[in-house]
C-alpha positions, 0 to 999 in steps of 0.5 A, spaced: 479 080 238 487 082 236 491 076 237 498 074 238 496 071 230 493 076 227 497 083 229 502 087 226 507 093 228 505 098 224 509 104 228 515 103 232 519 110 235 523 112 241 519 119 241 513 119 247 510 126 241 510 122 236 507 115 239 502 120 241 500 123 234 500 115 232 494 113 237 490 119 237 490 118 229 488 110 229 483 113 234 480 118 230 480 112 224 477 108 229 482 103 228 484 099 235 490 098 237 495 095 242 500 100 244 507 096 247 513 099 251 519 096 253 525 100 257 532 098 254 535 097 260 542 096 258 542 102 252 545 108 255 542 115 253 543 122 254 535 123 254 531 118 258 526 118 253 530 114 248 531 108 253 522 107 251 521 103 245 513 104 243 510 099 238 503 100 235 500 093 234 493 092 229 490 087 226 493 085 220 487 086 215 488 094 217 495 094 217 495 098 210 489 102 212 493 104 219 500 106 216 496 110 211 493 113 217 499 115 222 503 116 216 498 123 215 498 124 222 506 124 222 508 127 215 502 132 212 502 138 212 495 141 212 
């Protein structure tokens, strides 16, 4: 059970794409999660997908073992 307690971020960006790609990684590593959004309402952007900040939420125990897994998803090249 993930609990205000025992949670962690693990990924924040502004970028729907890459939250995405985050996700589906911790997914396909069975690891759950809890994906957060917050409108900054009073930050004027250009491009409206930059007004979102998305924060991916794990379990603290598999804190590691999710970065490791969205930093593969994100930055290696296969």
């Amino acid at each position: 059970m993930l609990t205000i307690f025992n949670r962690t971020v693990v990924f924040m960006t502004y970028n729907e794409e890459n939250m995405r790609k985050a996700c589906f990684s911790l997914e396909h590593c069975n690891i759950d999660y809890i994906l957060k959004t917050t409108k900054i309402a009073d930050v004027y952007a250009k491009d409206e997908g930059l007004q979102i900040a998305y924060k991916v939420y794990v379990r603290k125990d598999k804190a590691n073992e999710a970065q490791a897994c969205i930093h593969k998803a994100l930055f290696d090249e296969d």
